[in-house]
N, C-alpha and C positions, 0 to 999 in steps of 0.2 A: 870559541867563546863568543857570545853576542854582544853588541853594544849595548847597553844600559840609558837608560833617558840623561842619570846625572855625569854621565862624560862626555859631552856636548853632543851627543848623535840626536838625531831628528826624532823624538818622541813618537811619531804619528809612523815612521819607515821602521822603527824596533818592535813599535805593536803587531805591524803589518806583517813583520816579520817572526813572530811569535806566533801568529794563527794559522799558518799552514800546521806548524808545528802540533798543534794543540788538536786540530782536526785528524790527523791523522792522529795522532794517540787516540782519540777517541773512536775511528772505524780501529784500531787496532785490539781495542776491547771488544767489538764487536759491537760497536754503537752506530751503523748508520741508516736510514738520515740522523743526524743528531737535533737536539734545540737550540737555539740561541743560548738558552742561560744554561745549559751545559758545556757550550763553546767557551761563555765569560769564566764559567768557574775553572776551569782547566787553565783558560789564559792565567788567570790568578794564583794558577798553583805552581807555572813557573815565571810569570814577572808581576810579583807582590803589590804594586805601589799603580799596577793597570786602573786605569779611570778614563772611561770613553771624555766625560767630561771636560776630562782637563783637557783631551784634545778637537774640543770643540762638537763634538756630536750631542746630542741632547739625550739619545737613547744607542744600545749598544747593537738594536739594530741597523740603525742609521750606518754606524760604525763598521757593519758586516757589509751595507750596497756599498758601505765606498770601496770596502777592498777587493767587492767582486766588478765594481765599474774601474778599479784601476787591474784588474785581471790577475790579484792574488790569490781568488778562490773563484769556487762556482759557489751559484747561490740561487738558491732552487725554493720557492716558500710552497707547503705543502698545507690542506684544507687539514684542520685540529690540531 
């Protein structure tokens, strides 16, 4: 089981920690490269209350360089 934002775990290290997850569900459909807002919706369908916002990002791309500059994913941006 994962930690949750409301039981004092680090918001930003529970997200970070949901998007491997979510990416690989997503090549596991047979979805890759995938898009960003297939990435978000997935994150949302297992931690509900996900808001790049609240942890400071402005956009939920932003959200995706940081967890490929802190080396939780790759991140590849592709031309369309």
């Amino acid at each position: 089981m994962s930690a949750s934002p409301g039981d004092g775990a680090d918001p930003l290290k529970v997200a970070a920690g949901v998007l491997p997850g979510a990416l690989e569900a997503l090549k596991s459909d047979g979805r890759h490269p995938v898009r960003d807002s297939d990435v978000k919706r997935r994150m949302l369908e297992v931690q509900k209350g996900f808001d790049e916002s609240e942890l400071g990002f402005p956009k939920f791309s932003r959200f995706l360089q940081q967890a490929a500059d802190d080396g939780v994913i790759g991140l590849e941006k592709q031309e369309g």
